[in-house]
C-alpha positions as CSV (number, residue, x, y, z in Angstrom):
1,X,8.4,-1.3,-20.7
2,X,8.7,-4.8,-22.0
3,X,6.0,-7.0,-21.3
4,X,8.6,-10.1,-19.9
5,X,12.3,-9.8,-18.5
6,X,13.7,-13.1,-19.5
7,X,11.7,-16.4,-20.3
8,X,13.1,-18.4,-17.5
9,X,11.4,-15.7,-15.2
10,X,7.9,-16.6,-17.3
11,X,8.5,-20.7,-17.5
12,X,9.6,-20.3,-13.4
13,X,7.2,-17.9,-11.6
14,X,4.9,-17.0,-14.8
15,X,6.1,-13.4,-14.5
16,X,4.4,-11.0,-17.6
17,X,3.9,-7.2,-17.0
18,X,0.3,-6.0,-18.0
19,X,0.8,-3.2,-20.7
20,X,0.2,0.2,-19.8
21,X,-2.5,1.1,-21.7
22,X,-4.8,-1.8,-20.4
23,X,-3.9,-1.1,-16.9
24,X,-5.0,2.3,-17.4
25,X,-8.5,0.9,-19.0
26,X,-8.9,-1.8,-16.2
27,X,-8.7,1.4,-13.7
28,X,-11.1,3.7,-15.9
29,X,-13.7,0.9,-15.1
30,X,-13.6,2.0,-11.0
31,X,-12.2,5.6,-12.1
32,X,-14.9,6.1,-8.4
33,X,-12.6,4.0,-6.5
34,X,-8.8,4.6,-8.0
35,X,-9.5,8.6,-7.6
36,X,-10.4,8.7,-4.1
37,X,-7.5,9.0,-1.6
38,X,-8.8,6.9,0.9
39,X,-9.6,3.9,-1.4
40,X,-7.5,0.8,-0.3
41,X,-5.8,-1.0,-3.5
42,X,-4.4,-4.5,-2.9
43,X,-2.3,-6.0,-6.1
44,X,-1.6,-9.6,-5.3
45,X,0.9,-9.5,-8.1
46,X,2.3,-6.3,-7.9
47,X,5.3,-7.2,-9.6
48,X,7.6,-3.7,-10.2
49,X,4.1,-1.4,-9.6
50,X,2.7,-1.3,-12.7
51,X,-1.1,-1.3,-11.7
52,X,-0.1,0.6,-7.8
53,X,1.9,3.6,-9.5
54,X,-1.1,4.2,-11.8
55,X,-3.5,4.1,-9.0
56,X,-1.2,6.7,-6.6
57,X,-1.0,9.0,-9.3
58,X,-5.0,8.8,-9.7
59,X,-4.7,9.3,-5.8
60,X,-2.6,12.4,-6.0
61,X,-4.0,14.1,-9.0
62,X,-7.7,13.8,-6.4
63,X,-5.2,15.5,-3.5
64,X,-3.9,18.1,-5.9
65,X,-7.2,19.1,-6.6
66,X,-9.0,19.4,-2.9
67,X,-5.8,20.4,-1.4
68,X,-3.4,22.3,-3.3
69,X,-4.1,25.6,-1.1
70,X,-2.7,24.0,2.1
71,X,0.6,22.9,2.1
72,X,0.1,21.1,5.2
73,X,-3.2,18.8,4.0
74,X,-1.6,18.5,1.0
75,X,1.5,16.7,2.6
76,X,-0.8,14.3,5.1
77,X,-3.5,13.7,2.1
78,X,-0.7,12.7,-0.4
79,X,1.0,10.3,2.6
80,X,-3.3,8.9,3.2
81,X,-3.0,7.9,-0.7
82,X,0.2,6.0,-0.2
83,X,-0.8,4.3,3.1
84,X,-3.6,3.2,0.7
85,X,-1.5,1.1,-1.4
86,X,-0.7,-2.2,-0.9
87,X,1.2,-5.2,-2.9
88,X,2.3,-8.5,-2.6
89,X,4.9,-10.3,-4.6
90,X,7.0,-13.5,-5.0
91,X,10.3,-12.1,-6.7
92,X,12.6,-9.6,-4.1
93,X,14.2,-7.4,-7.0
94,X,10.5,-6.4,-8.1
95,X,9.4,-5.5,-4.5
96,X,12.1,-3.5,-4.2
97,X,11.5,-1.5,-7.3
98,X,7.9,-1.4,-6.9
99,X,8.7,0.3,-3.2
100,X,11.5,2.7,-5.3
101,X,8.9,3.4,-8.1
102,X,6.0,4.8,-5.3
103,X,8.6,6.3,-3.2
104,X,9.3,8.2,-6.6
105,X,6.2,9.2,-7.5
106,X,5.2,10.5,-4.4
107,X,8.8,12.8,-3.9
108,X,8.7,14.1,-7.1
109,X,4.9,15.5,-7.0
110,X,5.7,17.0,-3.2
111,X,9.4,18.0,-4.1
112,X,11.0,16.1,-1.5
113,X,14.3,15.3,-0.7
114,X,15.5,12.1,0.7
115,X,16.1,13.2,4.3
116,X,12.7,14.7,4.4
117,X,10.8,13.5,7.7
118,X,7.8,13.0,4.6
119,X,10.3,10.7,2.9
120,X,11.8,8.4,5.6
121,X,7.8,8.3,6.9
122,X,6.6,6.9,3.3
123,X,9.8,4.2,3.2
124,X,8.4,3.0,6.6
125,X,5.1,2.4,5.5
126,X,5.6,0.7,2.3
127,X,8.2,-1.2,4.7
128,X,4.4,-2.5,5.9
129,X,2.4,-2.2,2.9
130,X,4.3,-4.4,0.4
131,X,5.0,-7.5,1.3
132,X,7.6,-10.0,0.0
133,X,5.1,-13.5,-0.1
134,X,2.8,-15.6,-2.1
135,X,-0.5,-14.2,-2.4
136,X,-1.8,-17.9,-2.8
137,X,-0.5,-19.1,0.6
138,X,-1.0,-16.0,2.0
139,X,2.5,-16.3,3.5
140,X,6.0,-14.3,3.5
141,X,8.7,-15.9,2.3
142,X,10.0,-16.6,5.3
143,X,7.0,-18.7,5.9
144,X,5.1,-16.4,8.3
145,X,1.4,-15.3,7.5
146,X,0.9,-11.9,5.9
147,X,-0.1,-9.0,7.5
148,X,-1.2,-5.7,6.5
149,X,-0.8,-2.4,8.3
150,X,-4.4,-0.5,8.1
151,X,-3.5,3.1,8.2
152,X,-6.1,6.0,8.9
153,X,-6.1,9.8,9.1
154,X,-7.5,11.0,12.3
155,X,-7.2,14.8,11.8
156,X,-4.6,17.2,13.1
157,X,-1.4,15.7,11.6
158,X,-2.0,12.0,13.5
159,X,-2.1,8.7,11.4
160,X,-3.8,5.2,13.0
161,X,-2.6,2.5,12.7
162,X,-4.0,-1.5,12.9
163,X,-2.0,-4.3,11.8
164,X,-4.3,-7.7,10.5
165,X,-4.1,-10.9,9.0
166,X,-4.4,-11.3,5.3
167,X,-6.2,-14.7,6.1
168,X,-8.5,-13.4,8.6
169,X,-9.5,-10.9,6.1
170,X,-10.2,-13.3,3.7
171,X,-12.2,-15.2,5.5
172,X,-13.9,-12.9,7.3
173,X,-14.8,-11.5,4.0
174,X,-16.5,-14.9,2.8
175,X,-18.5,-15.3,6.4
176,X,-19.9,-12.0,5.7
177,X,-21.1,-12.9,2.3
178,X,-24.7,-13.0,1.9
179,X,-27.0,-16.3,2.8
180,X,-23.6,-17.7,4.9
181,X,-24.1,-19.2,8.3
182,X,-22.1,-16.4,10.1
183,X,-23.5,-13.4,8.3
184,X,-25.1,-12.1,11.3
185,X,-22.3,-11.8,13.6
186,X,-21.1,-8.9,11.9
187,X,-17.6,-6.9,11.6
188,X,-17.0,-6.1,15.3
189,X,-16.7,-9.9,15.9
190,X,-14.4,-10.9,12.5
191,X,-12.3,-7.7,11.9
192,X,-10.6,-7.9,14.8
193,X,-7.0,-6.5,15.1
194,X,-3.4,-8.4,15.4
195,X,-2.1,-5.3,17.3
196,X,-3.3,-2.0,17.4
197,X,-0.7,1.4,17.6
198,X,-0.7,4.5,19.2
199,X,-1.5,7.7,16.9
200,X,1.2,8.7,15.2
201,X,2.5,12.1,13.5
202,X,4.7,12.1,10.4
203,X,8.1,13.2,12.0
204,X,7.2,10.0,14.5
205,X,6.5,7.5,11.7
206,X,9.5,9.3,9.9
207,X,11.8,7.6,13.1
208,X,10.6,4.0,12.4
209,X,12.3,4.6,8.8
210,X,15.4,5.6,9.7
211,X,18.2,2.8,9.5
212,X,19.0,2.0,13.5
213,X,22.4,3.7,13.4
214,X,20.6,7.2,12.0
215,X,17.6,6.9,14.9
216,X,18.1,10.0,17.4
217,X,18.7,9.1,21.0
């Protein structure tokens, strides 16, 4: 792909791609961290998914080989990996293709179609997991502060999920930091949840991604 789209996009927003090949080097340097499923990924910059479509296909190869003998772990493993990817970006057209590029990725290596429940369950959560903001304000572009779902497997076909602050994070991340004032208070008092859902199965999460007019009643 080329490296910039249009120079007004660079002198404006500062917009250049990262090649391929040093995105794949950068991710060979936590190779640990990019293969395992459960390893969250947040790309500030995620521009059209250049660094997160990389990192989901490191995700799935590590699914493919613990789980290709059950079609069923394979399918909740492969959605973990995904709920595991986040971005943030300033420019709308990119978020939308970076959402289109991981959709893709993930359909093509389970074979899905569009209407699968598997499908319309992914679309919701990357609904949550990219976000159209500034990474530097830590804002939407509407203004609002960022939030990220945290997703978790809980066994038996349920997901968890935890919605939080991006700014809480951050900070909570720096009080925790060794020698600071509030190291000692620990996570239970800074990680503390904006809202907090009830488990959820994929055919569930799959009716939060329908448009309203398709939603069964």
């Amino acid at each position: 792909m080329s490296l910039i789209r249009s120079k007004k996009r660079v002198a404006d927003h500062g917009e250049v791609f990262t090649p391929d090949w040093m995105v794949e080097a950068m991710l060979d340097l936590v190779a640990g961290e990019a293969e395992r499923i459960d390893a969250r990924f947040l790309e500030p910059a995620c521009g059209s998914g250049n660094f997160l479509v990389p990192v989901l296909q490191r995700k799935l190869a590590a699914v493919e080989l613990k789980f290709a003998r059950s079609d069923f772990d394979k399918r909740q493993y492969a959605l973990l990996g995904l709920m595991c990817t986040y971005g943030i970006e300033l420019l709308e057209d990119n978020i939308a293709e970076c959402k289109a590029n991981l959709l893709d990725v993930l359909m093509s290596y389970l074979s899905l179609s569009p209407e699968d429940d598997l499908t319309l369950a992914a679309a919701h959560v990357l609904s949550a997991n990219l976000v159209h903001g500034d990474a530097l304000t830590m804002q939407t572009t509407k203004g609002a502060p960022i939030s990220f779902a945290e997703w978790g497997y809980i066994g038996k076909g349920k997901f968890q999920r935890r919605d939080f602050r991006l700014d809480v994070l951050t900070g909570a991340s720096a009080f925790n930091a060794e020698g600071s004032l509030f190291a000692g208070l620990g996570t239970a008092e800074l990680f503390k949840p904006t809202k907090t859902y009830p488990p959820m199965a994929i055919h569930e999460l799959a009716t939060q991604g329908k448009p309203v007019a398709e939603v069964d009643v």
